[in-house]
VORO-213297 format. One record per residue (C-alpha): x, y, z. Coordinates in steps of 0.5 Angstrom, whole numbers, plus 500, padded with zeros to 3 digits. Each point is the difference from the previous one (the first is absolute). Layout:
# VORO-213297
XYZ...
# end
This chain:
# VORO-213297
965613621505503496504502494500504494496502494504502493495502494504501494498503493502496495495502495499507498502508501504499506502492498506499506497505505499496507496501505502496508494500505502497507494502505493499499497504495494503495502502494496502493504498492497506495502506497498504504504505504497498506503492500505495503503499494498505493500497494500505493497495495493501497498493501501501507493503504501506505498494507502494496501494505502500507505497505499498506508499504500496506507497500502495497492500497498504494492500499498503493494503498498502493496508502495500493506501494498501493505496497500495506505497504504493499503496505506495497496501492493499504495506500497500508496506498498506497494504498496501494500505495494502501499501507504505504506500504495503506496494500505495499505502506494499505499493497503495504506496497504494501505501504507495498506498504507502497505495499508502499501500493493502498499505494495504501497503494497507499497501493504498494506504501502500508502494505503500506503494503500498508505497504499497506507501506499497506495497504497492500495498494495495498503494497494499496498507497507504503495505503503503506499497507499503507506499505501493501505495505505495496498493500505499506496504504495498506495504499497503507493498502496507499505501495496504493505496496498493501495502495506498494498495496504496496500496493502493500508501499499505506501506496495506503494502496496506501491498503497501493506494497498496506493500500500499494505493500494499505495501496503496495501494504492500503498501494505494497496496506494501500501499491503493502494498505494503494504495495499494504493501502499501492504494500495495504495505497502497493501493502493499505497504492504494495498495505493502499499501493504493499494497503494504497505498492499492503494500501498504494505495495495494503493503499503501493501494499494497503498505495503498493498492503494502498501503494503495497493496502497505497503501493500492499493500500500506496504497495497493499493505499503504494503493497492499500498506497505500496499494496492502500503506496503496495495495499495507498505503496502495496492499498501509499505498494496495496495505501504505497503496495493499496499507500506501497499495494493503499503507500505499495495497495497506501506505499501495493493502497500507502509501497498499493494505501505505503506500496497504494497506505508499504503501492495506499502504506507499500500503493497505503504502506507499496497506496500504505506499504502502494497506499502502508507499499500505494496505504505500505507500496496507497503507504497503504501507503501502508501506503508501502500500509505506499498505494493497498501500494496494496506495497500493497503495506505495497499496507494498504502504506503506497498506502503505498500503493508500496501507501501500508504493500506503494502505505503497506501507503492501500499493501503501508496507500494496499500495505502506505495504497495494502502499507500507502495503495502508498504501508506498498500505493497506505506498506506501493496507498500503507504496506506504502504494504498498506499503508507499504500493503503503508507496501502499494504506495498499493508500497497498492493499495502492498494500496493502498494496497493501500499498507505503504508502501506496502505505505506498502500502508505500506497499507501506503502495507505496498503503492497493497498501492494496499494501495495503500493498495495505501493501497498506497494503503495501495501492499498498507492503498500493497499494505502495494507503500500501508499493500506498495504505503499497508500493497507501498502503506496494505503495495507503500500500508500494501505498495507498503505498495508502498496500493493503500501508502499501507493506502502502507494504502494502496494505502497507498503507503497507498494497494507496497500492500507498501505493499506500502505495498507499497504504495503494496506505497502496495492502496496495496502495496497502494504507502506495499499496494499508497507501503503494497497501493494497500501493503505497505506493501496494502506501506496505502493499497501494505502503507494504499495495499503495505498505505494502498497493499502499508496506502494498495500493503500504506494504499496495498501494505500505506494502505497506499497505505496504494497505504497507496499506505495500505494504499502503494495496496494497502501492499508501501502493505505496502503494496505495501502497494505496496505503496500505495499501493504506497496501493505506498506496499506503495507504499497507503497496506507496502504506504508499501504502506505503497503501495506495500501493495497496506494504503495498504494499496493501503492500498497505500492504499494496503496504498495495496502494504495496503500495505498495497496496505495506502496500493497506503505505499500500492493504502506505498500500494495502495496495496503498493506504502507497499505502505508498498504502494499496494506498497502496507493497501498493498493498497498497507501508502496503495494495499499499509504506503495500507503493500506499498505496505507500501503497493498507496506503505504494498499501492501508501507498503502496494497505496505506504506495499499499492500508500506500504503495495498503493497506501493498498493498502499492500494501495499503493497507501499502494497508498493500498499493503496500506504499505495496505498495494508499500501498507494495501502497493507500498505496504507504502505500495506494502506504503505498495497503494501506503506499504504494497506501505495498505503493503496495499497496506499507502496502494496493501498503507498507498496497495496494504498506505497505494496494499493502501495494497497495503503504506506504502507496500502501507495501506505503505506505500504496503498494495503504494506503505502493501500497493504507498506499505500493497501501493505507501506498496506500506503506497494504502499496507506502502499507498492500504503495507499506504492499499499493499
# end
């Protein structure tokens, strides 16, 4: 034996510092003052590892680290954080084999490389061997050396290399003598099954032989029975038709002494009928959902009296105010913002409504902008708004597409229910279109909506995990689903990244989407209450909200595009008409009547998709996204090509 060891340290305080060991020794790598090698930095434990030097091997141990310890990037051991070093060093630890070249790892911010001078190594695994002879050597009878082994190009190898090629080849035999006795194992059990399927094939012919027997006599007996038949029902019908012509002499005689009685109750019914009709087309008073005031409907299913509906304003309070009851109100009065959320630094209020704020936060981690929807405390008293809020939260979570508004992280923390998710710069487009005057280019207009009917189209063919928190509410469960409806689409829920000419235009707010295969989750929302905002709502919305399908989006989309375009509603709202009355009844206005600069094959496309009766123009998002890029004008193509 013979040789030297180096241990160089190439990573850390005293990176290019070496240490040379030449004679048999024990030496400890730590910080402390005590070991063969002392390393400063805190990642490294006081006994760290330990190595044993018998030149030219090196035998390494890992003595119960807190940060562990890495041999070539692989961690050979270490303990856990919470077991002490005390306990950990008596644990017994592998014990590896140093090679020349192999780095040596301590924590995430030290490593030592080890080389090997000198001495003979094994030509499998390069661990260091005991003396040996050359291969011209005679080895002398007795000698301890004639225990050397060998591979196959007469190189030496060290004993656990060599029993483990023998090992492989006993293995390798005894495989080969299992495979030919499976073998003839599986020919003896095909020849066996081969004889058991010919006798089978010739007893089931035997057995079809018979058969055929069977069924020629059964034939020619039903060939008899049915001309038996026959010959009975033939006399059947010359009975039946003599009973008919007695009958119909019958039914002549009583016709005529029927006839005046018929005309007399006829006369009767027609003055009737008309007497109901008159009842019906007369007014009736209801009592108002909203304010219960009696009023005269001017539809059959209008439910709230003319004073609620000329006021959009107070037409939104009253459909928070039915979700919600009075908390709401009370949360605006009394709540003063909510408890902070640990991580994240509150940098700015976006926005505050009737059930909770909007912060712009930074991670306290990593300095990333994020924002930050909390509800207010007073609000989450009521189990209706929790459910909404946790629904969007759920919903947004398993939503992940460049247009849809990323959540990243939902919860409860100090009495707060939280929602973290993207901060779009750029704001809402309503926001834009104040900024621009009221509307925006068809240029742009365009690249907004390419993009947002690519993450409707999205969200309504994609599987949903809908999942409202455990344990929060009885009767709360797991439900796979198939796709998402939004219910809420317009200008204010379709957020900009940026503020730049091509921004990223994604979707936003799920609070009032449903999953629309799970019929159960509509138990959210109250009994005769109509979720949405009306301008953007086609009749199927308002007539059946529980059941609404994906189309309602699609119209809500077109309905946002003809705002971007002109500026104005799709349908007439007129003030002091009611509002609900308009939506189910009333057609949308043809775009180009309010916007003649609209080109054409465009208008046409936007007008077939806010069309409502007998049923919605376009079922899909991506329907109505693909005949839209097909009658751009090439101007308007190239100026979008980055979104088609």
């Amino acid at each position: 034996m013979g040789g030297k060891i180096t241990l160089e340290v190439t990573r850390g305080a005293l990176a290019g510092q070496r240490f040379e060991y030449g004679e048999k020794t024990r030496i400890f790598i730590g910080r402390q003052e005590d070991c063969g090698i002392v390393l400063p930095e805190s990642t490294v434990s006081r006994y760290h590892c330990v190595l044993e030097i018998t030149p030219p091997e090196v035998k390494l141990q890992d003595f119960g680290s807190l940060n562990g310890t890495f041999l070539n990037g692989t961690k050979i051991g270490g303990r856990g954080r919470e077991q002490s070093w005390e306990s950990a060093k008596d644990e017994r630890h592998d014990e590896y084999t140093l090679r020349s070249g192999d780095v040596l790892g301590l924590g995430s911010k030290c490593e030592l490389r080890c080389m090997i001078e000198g001495g003979e190594v094994c030509a499998s695994c390069g661990a260091a061997l005991s003396d040996g002879i050359s291969g011209n050597e005679t080895v002398p009878e007795g000698d301890e050396r004639a225990s050397m082994h060998y591979n196959s190009a007469h190189e030496r190898i060290c004993e656990d290399c060599y029993l483990a090629a023998e090992k492989e080849r006993l293995e390798k035999r005894i495989a080969e003598k299992r495979a030919a006795e499976e073998a003839d194992k599986k020919a003896a059990e095909e020849a066996r099954l081969a004889a058991e399927r010919a006798e089978r094939e010739r007893k089931a012919e035997e057995e079809r032989n018979k058969e055929r027997q069977r069924q020629a006599v059964k034939k020619q007996k039903l060939a008899e029975e049915e001309a038996e038949r026959k010959r009975e029902a033939e006399a059947r019908e010359r009975a039946k038709a003599e009973k008919k012509r007695l009958e119909d002499e019958a039914r002549v005689k009583a016709a005529a002494a029927a006839k005046a009685e018929a005309n007399r109750k006829e006369a009767e019914r027609l003055a009737a009928q008309l007497a109901a009709q008159i009842a019906e087309n007369k007014p009736k008073q209801k009592e108002c959902a909203e304010c219960g005031k009696p009023f005269t409907p001017t539809a059959p299913d209008n439910n709230l009296c003319p004073d609620c509906l000329t006021d959009r304003a107070k037409v939104l309070d009253g459909i928070l105010k039915a979700m919600l009851g009075d908390g709401p109100a009370r949360a605006r009065e009394q709540a003063v913002g909510p408890a902070p959320i640990k991580g994240y630094q509150k940098v700015k209020l976006l926005g505050k409504g009737g059930m909770g704020e909007v912060w712009k936060v930074r991670d306290e981690d990593t300095g990333k902008i994020y924002a930050l929807k909390t509800m207010l405390p007073a609000v989450k008293a009521d189990e209706s708004a929790v459910k909404l809020f946790l629904r969007e939260a759920g919903i947004g979570q398993c939503l992940k597409h460049k247009n849809v508004v990323a959540t990243y992280q939902a919860g409860c923390e100090n009495d707060t229910f939280y929602i973290l998710m993207d901060l779009c710069e750029g704001g809402s487009v309503d926001s834009l279109m104040e900024k621009k005057g009221g509307k925006l280019s068809i240029e742009l207009a365009t690249w907004i909506m390419l993009q947002v009917l690519s993450g409707l189209d999205y969200v309504h063919n994609m599987d949903v995990a809908v999942e409202i928190q455990k344990g929060l509410f009885r009767g709360t469960k797991e439900t796979q689903a198939k796709g998402v409806i939004h219910r809420d689409f317009k200008p204010g829920n379709i957020f900009l990244s940026d503020a730049s000419d091509k921004p990223t235009a994604m979707v936003a707010d799920f609070g009032m989407a449903k999953a629309f295969d799970v019929a159960g989750l509509s138990r959210i929302t109250k009994t005769g209450t109509v979720m949405g905002t009306p301008v953007f709502m086609p009749r199927q919305q308002a007539i059946n909200f529980k059941y609404a399908k994906p189309e309602v989006d699609v119209w809500a989309a077109a309905a946002s595009y003809y705002n971007m375009l002109t500026g104005a509603f799709p349908k007439n709202f007129r003030p002091g008409k009611n509002v609900w009355q308009i939506i189910v009844t009333e057609p949308a206005v043809p775009i180009r009547d309010r916007n003649s600069a609209i080109p054409q094959s465009v208008a046409s496309v936007i007008d077939k998709a806010l069309r409502e009766q007998p049923e919605i123009g376009y079922k899909t998002a991506a329907d109505l996204r693909r005949d839209l890029v097909a009658a751009l004008p090439s101007n308007v193509k190239n100026a979008v090509k980055g979104v088609l």
